[in-house]
PQR file with spaces between the fields and no chain letter, atoms N, CA, C, O and H, PARSE charges and radii, in Angstrom:
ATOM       1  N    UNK     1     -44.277    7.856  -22.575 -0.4000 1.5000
ATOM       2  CA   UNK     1     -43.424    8.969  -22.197 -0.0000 2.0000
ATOM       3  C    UNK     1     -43.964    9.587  -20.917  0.5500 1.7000
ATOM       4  O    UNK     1     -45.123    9.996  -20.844 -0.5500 1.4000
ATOM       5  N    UNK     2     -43.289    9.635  -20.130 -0.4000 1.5000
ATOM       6  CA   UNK     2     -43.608   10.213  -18.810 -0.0000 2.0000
ATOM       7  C    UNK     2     -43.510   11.597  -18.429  0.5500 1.7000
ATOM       8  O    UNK     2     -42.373   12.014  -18.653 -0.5500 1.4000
ATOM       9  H    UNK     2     -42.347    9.303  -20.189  0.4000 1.0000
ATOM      10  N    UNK     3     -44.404   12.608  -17.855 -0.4000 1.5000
ATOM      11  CA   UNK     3     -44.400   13.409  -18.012 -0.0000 2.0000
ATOM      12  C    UNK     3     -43.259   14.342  -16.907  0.5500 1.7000
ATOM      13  O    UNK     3     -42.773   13.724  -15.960 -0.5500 1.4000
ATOM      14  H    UNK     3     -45.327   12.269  -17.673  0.4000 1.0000
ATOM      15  N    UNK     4     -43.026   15.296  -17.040 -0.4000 1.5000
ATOM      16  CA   UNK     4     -42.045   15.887  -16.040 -0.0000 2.0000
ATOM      17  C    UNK     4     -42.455   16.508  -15.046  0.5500 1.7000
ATOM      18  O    UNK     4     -43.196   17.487  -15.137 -0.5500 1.4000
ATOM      19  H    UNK     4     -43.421   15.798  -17.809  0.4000 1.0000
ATOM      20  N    UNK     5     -41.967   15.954  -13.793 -0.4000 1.5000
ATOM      21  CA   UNK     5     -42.340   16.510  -12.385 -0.0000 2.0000
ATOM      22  C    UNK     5     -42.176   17.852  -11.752  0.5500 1.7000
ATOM      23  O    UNK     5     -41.200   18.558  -12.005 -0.5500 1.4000
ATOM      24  H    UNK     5     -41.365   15.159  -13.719  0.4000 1.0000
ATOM      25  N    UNK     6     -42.887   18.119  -11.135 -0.4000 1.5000
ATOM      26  CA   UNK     6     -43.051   19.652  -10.489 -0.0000 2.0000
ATOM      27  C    UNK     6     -41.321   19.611  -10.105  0.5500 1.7000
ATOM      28  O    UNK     6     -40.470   20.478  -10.309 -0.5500 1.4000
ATOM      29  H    UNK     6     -43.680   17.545  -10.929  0.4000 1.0000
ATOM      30  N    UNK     7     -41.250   18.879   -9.765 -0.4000 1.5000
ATOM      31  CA   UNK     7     -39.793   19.123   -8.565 -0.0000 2.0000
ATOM      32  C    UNK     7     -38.763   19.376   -9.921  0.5500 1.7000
ATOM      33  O    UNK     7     -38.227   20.451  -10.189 -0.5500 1.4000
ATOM      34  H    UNK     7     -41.941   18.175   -9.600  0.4000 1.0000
ATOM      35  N    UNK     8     -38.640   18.201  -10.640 -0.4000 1.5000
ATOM      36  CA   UNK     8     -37.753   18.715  -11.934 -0.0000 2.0000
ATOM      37  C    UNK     8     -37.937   19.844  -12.629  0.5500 1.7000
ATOM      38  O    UNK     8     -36.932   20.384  -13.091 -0.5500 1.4000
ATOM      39  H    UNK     8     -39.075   17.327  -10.422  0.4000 1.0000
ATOM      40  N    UNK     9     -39.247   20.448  -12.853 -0.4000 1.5000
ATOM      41  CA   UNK     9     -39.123   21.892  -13.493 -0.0000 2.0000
ATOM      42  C    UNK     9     -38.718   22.823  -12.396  0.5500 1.7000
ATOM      43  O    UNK     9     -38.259   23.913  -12.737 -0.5500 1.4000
ATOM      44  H    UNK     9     -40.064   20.010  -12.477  0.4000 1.0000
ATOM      45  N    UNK    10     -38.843   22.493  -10.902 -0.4000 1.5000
ATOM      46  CA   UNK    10     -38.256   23.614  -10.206 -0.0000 2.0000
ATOM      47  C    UNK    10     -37.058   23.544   -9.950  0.5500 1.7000
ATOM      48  O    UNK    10     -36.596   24.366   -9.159 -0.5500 1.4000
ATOM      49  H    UNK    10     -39.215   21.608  -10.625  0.4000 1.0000
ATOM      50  N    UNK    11     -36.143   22.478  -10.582 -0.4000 1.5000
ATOM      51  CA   UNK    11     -34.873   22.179  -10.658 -0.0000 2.0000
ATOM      52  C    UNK    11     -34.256   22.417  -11.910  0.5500 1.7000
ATOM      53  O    UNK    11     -33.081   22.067  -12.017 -0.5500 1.4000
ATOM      54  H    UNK    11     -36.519   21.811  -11.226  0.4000 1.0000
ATOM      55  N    UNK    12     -34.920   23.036  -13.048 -0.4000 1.5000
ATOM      56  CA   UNK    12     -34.647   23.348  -14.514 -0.0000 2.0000
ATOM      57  C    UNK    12     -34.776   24.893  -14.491  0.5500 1.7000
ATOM      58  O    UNK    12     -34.067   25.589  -15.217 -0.5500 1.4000
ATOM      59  H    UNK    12     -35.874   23.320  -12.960  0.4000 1.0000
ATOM      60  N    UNK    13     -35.628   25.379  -13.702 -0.4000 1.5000
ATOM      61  CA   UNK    13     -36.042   26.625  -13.641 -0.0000 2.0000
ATOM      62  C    UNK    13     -34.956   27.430  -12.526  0.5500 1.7000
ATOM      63  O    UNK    13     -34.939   28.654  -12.656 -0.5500 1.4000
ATOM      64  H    UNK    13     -36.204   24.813  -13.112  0.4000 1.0000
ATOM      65  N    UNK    14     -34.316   27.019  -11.761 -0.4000 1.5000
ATOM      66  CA   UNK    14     -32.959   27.154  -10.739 -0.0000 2.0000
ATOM      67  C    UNK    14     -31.892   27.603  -11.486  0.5500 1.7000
ATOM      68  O    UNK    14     -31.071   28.516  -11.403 -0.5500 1.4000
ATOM      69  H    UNK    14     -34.330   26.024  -11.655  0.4000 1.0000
ATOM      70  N    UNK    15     -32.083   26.908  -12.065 -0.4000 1.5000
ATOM      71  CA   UNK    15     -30.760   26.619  -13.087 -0.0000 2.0000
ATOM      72  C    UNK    15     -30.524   27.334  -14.257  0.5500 1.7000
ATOM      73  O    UNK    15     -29.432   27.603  -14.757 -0.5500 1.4000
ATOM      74  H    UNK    15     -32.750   26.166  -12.133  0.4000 1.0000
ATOM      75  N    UNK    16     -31.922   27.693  -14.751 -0.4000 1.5000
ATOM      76  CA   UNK    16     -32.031   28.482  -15.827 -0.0000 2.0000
ATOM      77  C    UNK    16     -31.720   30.110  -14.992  0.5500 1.7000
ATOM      78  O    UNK    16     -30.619   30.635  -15.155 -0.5500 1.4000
ATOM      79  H    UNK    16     -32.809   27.474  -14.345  0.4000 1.0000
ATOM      80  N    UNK    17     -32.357   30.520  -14.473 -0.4000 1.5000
ATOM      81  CA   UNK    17     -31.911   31.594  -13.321 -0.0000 2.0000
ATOM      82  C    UNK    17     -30.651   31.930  -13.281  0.5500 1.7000
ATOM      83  O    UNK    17     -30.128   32.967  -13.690 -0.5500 1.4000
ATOM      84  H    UNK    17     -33.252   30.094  -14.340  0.4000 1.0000
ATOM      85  N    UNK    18     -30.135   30.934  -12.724 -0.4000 1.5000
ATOM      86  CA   UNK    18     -28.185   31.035  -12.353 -0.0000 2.0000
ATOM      87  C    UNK    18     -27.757   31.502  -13.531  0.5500 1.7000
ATOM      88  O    UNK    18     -27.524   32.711  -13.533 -0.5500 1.4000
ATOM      89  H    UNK    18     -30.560   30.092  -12.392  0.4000 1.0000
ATOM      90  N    UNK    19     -27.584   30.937  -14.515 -0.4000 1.5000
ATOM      91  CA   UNK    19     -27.312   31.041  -16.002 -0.0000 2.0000
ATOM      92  C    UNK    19     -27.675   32.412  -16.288  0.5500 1.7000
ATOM      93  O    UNK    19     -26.931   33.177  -16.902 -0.5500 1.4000
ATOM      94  H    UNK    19     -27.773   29.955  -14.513  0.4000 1.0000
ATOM      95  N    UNK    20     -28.485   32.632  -15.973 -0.4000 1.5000
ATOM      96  CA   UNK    20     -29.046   33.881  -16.737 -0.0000 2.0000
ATOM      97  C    UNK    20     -28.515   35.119  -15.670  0.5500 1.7000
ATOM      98  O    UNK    20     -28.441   36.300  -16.010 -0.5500 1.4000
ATOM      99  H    UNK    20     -29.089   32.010  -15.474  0.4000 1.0000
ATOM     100  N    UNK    21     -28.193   34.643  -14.426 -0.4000 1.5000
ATOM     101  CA   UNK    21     -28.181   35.352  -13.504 -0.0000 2.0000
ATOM     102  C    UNK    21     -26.348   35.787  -13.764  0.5500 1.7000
ATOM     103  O    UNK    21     -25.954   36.932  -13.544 -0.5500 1.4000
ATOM     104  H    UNK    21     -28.254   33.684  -14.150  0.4000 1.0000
ATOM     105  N    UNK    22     -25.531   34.826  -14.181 -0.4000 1.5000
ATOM     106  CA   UNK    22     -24.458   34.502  -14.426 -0.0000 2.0000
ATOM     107  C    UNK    22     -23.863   35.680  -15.829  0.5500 1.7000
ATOM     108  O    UNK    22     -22.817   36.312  -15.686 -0.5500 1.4000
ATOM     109  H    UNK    22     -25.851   33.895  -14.359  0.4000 1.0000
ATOM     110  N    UNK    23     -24.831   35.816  -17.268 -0.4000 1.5000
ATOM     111  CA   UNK    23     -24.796   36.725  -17.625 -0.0000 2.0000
ATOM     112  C    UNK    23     -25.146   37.982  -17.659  0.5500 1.7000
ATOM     113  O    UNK    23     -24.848   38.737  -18.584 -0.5500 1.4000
ATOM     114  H    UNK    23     -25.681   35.302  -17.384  0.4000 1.0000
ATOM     115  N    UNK    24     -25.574   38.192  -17.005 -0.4000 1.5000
ATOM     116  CA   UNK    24     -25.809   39.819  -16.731 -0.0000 2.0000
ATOM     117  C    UNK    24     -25.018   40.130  -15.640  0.5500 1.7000
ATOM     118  O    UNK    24     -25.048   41.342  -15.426 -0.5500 1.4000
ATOM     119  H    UNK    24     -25.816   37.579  -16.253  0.4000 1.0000
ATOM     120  N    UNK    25     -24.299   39.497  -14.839 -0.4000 1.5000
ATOM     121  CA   UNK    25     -22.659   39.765  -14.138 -0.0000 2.0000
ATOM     122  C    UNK    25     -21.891   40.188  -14.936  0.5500 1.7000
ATOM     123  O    UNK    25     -21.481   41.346  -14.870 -0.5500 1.4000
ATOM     124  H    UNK    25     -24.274   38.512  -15.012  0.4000 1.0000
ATOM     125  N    UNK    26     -21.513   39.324  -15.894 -0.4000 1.5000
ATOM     126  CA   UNK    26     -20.584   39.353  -16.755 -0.0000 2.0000
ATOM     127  C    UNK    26     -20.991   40.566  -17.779  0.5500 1.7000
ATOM     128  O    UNK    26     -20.089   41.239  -18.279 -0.5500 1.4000
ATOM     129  H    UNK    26     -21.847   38.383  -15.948  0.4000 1.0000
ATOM     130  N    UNK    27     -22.122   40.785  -18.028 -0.4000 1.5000
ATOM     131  CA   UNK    27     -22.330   41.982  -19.112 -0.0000 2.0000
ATOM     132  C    UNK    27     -22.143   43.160  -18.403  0.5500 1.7000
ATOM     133  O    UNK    27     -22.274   44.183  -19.075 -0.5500 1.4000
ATOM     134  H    UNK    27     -22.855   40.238  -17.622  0.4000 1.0000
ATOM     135  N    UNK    28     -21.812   43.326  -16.967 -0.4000 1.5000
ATOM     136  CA   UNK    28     -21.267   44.525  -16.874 -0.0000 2.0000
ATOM     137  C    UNK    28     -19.966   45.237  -17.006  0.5500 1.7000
ATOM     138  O    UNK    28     -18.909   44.668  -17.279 -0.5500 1.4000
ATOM     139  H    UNK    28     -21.706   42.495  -16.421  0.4000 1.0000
ATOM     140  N    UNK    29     -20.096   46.462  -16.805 -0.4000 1.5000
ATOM     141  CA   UNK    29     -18.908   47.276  -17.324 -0.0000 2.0000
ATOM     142  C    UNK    29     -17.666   46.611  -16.623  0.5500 1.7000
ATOM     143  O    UNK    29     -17.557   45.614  -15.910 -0.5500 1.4000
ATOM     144  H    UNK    29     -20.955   46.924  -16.583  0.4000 1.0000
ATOM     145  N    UNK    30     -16.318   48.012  -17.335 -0.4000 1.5000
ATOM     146  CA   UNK    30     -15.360   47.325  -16.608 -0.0000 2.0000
ATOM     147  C    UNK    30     -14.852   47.644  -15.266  0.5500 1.7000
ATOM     148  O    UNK    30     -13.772   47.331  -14.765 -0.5500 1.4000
ATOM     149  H    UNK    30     -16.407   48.823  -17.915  0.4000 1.0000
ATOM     150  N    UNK    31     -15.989   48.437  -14.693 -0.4000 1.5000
ATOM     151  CA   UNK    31     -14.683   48.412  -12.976 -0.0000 2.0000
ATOM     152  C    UNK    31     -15.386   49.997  -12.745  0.5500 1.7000
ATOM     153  O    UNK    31     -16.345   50.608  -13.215 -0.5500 1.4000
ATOM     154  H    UNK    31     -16.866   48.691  -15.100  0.4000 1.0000
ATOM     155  N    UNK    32     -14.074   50.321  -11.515 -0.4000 1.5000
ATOM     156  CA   UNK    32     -14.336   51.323  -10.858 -0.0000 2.0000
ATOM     157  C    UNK    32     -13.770   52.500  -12.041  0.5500 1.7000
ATOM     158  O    UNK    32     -13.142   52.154  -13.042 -0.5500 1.4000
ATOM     159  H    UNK    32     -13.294   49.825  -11.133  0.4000 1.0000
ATOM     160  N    UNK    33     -14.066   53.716  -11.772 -0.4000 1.5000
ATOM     161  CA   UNK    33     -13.686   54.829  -12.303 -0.0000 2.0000
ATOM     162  C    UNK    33     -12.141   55.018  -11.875  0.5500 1.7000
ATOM     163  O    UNK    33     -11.950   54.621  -10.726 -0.5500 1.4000
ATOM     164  H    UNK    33     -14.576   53.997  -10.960  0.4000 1.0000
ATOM     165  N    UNK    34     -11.146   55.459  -12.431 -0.4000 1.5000
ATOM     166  CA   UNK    34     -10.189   56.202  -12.231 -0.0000 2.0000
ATOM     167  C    UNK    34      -9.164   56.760  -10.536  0.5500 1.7000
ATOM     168  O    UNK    34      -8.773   57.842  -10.974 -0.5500 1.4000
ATOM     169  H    UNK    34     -11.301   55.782  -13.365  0.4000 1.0000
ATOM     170  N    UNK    35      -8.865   56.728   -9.798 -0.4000 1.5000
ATOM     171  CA   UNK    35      -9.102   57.311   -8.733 -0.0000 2.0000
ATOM     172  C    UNK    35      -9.638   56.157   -7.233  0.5500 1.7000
ATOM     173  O    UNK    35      -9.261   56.284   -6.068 -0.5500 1.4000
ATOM     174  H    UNK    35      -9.183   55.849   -9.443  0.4000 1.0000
ATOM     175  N    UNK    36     -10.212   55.518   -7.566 -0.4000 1.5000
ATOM     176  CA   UNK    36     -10.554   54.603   -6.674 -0.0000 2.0000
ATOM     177  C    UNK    36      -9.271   53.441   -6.550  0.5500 1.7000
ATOM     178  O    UNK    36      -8.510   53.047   -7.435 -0.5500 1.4000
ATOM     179  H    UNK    36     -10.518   55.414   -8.512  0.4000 1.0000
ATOM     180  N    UNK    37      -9.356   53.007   -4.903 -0.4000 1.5000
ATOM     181  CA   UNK    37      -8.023   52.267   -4.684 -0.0000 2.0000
ATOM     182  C    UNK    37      -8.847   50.793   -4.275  0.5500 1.7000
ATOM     183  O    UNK    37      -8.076   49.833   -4.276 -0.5500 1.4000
ATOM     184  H    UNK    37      -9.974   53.326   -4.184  0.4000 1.0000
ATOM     185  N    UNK    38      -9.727   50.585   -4.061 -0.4000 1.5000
ATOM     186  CA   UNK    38     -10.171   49.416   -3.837 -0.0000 2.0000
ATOM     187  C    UNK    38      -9.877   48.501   -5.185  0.5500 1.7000
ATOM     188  O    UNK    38      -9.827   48.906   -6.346 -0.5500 1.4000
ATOM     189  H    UNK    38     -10.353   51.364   -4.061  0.4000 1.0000
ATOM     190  N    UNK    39      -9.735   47.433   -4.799 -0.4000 1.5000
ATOM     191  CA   UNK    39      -9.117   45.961   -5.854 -0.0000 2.0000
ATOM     192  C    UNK    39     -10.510   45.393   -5.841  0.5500 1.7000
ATOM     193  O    UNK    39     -10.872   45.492   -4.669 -0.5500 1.4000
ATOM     194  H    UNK    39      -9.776   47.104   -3.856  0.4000 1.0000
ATOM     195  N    UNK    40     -11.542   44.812   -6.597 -0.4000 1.5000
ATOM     196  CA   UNK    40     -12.566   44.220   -7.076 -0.0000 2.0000
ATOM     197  C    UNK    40     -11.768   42.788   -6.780  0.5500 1.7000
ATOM     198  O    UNK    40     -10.639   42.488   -7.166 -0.5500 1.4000
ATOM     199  H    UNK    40     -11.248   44.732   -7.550  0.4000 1.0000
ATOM     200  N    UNK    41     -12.984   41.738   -5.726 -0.4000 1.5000
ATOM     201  CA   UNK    41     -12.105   40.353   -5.316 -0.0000 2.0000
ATOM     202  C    UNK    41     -12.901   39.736   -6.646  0.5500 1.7000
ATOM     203  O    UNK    41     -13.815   40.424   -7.100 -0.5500 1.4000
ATOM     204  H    UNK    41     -13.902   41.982   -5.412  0.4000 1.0000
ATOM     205  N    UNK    42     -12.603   38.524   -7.258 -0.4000 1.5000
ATOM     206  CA   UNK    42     -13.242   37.920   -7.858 -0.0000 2.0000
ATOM     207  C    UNK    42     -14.345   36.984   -7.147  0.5500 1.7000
ATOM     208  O    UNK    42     -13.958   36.501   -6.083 -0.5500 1.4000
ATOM     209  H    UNK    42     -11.861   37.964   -6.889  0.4000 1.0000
ATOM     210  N    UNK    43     -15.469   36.693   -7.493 -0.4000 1.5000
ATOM     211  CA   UNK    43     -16.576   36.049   -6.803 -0.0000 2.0000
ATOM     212  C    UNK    43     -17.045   34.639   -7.542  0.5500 1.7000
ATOM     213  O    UNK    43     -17.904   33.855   -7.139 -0.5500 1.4000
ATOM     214  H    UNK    43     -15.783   37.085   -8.358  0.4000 1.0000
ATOM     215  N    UNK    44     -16.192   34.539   -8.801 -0.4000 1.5000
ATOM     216  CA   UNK    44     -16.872   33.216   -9.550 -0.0000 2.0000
ATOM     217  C    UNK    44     -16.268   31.967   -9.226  0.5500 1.7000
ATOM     218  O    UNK    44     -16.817   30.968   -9.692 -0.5500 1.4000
ATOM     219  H    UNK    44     -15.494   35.177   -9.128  0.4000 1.0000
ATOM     220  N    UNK    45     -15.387   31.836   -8.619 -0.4000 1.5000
ATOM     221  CA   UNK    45     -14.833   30.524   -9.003 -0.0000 2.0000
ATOM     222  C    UNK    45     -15.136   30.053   -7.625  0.5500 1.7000
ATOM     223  O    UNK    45     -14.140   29.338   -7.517 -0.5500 1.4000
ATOM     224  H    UNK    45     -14.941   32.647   -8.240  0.4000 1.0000
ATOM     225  N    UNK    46     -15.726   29.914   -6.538 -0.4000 1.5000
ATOM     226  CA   UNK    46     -16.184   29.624   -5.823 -0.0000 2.0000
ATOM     227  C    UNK    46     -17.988   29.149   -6.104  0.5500 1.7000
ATOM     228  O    UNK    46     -18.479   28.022   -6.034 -0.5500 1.4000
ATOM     229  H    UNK    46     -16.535   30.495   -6.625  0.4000 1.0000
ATOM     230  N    UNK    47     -18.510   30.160   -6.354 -0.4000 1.5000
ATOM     231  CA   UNK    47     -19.817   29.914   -6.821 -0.0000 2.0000
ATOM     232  C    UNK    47     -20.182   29.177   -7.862  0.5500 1.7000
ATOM     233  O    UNK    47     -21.291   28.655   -7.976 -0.5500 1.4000
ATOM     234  H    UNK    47     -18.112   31.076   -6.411  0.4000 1.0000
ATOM     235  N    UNK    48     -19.010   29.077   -8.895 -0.4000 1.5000
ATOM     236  CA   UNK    48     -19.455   27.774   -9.915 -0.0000 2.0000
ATOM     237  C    UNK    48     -18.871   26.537   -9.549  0.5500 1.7000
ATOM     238  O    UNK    48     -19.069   25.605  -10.328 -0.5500 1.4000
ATOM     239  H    UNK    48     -18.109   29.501   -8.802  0.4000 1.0000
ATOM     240  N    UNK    49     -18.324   26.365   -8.727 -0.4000 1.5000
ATOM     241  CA   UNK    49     -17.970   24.781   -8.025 -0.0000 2.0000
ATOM     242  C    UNK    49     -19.112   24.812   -7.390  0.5500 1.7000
ATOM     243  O    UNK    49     -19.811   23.851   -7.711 -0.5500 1.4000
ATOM     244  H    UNK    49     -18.163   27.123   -8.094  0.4000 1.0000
ATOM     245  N    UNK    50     -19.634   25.560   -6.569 -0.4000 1.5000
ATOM     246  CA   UNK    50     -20.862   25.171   -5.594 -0.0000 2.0000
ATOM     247  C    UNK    50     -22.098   24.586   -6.592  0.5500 1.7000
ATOM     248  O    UNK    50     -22.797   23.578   -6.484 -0.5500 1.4000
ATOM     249  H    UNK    50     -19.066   26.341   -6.308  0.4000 1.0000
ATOM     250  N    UNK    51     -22.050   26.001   -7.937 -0.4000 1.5000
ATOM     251  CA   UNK    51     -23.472   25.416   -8.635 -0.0000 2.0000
ATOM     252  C    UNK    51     -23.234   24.073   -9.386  0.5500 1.7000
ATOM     253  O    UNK    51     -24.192   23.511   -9.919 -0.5500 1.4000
ATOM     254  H    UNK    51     -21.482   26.820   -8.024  0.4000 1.0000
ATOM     255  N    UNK    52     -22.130   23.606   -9.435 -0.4000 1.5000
ATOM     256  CA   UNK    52     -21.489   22.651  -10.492 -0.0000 2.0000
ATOM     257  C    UNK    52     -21.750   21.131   -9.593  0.5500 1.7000
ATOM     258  O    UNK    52     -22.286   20.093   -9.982 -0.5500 1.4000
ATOM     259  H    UNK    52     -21.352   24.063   -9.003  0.4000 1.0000
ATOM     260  N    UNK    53     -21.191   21.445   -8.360 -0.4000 1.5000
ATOM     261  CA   UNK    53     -21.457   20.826   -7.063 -0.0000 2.0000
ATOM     262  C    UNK    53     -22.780   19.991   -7.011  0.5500 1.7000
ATOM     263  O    UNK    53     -22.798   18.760   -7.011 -0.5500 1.4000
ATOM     264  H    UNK    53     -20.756   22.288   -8.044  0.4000 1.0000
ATOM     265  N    UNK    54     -24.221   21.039   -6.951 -0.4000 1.5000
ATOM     266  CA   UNK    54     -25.368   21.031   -6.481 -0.0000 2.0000
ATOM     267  C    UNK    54     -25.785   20.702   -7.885  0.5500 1.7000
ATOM     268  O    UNK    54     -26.470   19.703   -7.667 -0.5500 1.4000
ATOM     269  H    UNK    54     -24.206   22.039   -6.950  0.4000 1.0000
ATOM     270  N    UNK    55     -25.827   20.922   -9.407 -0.4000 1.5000
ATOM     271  CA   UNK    55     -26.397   20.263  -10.499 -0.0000 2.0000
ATOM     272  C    UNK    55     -25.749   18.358  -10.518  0.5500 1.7000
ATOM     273  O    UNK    55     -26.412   17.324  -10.594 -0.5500 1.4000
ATOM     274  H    UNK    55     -25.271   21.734   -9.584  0.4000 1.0000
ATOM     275  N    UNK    56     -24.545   18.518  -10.434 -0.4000 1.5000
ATOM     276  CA   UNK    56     -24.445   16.847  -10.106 -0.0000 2.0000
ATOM     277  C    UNK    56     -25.106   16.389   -9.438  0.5500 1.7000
ATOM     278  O    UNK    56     -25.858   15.589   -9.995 -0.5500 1.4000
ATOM     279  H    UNK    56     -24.007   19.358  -10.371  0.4000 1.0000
ATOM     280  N    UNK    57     -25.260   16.506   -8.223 -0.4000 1.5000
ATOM     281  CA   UNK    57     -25.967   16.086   -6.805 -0.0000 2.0000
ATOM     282  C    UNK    57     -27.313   15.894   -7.573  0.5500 1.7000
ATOM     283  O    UNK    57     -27.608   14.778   -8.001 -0.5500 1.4000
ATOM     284  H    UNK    57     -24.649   17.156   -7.771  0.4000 1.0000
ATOM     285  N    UNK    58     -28.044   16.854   -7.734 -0.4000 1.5000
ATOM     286  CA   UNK    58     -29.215   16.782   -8.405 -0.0000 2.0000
ATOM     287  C    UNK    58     -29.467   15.852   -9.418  0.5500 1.7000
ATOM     288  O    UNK    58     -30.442   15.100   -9.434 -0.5500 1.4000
ATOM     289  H    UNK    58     -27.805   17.761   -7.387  0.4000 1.0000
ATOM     290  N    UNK    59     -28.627   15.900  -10.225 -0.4000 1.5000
ATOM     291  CA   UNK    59     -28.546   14.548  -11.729 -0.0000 2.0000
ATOM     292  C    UNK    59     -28.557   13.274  -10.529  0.5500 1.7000
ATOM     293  O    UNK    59     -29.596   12.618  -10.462 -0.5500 1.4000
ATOM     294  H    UNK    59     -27.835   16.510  -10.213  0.4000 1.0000
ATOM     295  N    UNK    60     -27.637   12.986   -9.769 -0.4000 1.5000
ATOM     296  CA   UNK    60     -27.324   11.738   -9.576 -0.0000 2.0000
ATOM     297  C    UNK    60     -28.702   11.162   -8.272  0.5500 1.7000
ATOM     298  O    UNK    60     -29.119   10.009   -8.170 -0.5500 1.4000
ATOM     299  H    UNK    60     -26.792   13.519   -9.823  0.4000 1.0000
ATOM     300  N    UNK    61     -29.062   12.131   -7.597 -0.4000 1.5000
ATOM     301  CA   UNK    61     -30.343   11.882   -7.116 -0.0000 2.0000
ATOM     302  C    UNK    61     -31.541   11.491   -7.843  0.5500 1.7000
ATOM     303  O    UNK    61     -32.383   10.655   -7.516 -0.5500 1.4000
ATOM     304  H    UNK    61     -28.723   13.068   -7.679  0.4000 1.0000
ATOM     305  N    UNK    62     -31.491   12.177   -8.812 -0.4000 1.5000
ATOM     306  CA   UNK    62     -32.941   12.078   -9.942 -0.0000 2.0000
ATOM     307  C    UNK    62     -32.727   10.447  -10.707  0.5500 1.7000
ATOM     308  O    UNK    62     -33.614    9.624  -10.937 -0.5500 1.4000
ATOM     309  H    UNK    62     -30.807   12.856   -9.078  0.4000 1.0000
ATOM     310  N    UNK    63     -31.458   10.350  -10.950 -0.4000 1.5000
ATOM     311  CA   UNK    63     -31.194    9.080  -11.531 -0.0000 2.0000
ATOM     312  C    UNK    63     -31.065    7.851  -10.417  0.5500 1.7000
ATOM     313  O    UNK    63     -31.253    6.745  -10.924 -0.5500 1.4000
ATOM     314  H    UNK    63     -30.737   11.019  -10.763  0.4000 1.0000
ATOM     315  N    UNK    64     -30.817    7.845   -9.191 -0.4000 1.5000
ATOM     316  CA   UNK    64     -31.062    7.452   -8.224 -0.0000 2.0000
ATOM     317  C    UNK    64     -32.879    6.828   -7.891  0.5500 1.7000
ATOM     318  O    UNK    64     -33.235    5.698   -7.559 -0.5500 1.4000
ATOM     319  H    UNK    64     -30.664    8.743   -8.779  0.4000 1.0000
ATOM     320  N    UNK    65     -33.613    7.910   -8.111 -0.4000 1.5000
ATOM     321  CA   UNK    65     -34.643    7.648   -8.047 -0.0000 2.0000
ATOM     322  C    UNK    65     -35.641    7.038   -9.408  0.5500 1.7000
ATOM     323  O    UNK    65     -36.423    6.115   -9.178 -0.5500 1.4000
ATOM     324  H    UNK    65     -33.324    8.829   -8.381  0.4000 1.0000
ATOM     325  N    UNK    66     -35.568    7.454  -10.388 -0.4000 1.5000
ATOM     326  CA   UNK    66     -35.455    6.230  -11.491 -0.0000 2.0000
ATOM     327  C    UNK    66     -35.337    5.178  -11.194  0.5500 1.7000
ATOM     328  O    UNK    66     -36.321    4.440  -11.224 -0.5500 1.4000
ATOM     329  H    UNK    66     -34.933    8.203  -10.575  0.4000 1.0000
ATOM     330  N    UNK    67     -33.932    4.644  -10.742 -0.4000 1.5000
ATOM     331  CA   UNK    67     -33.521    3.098  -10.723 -0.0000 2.0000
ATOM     332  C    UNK    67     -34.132    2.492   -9.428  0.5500 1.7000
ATOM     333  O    UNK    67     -33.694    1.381   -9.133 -0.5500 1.4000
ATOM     334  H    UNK    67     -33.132    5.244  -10.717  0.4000 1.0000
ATOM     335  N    UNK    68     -35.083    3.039   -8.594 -0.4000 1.5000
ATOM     336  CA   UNK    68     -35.734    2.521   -7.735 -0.0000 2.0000
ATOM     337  C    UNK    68     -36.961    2.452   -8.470  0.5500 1.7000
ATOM     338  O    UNK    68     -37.890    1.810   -7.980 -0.5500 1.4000
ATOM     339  H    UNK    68     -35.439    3.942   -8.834  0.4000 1.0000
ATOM     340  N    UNK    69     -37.076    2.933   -9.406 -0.4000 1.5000
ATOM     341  CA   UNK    69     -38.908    2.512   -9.674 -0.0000 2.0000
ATOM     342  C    UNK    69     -38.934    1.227  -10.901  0.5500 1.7000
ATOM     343  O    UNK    69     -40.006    0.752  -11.275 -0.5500 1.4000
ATOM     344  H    UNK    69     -36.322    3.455   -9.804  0.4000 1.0000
């Protein structure tokens, strides 16, 4: 069994972040107070294609490099 590489835990540890970073967005309240005219844009659905994006990339590199050794 081979042990796990620096680079993969700093690629598990990224990720764990986002995630975590991802709920405590979401655990906040609901909005502005009463009185305020500004519209709140949404910010997720851009940023989870990117992170969704960059965890593939990552899988298919790591497995990439496997099949060279």
């Amino acid at each position: 069994m081979e042990t796990i590489s620096m680079r993969t835990k700093i690629i598990l540890l990224i990720i764990g972040m986002i995630c975590f970073a991802v709920t405590v967005a979401l655990a906040q309240g609901p909005g502005f107070d009463e009185g305020v005219d500004d519209v709140p844009v949404p910010f997720d659905g851009g940023v989870s294609l990117i992170a969704a994006a960059a965890a593939g990339y990552g899988i298919k590199k790591i497995s990439d490099k496997k099949k060279q050794k």
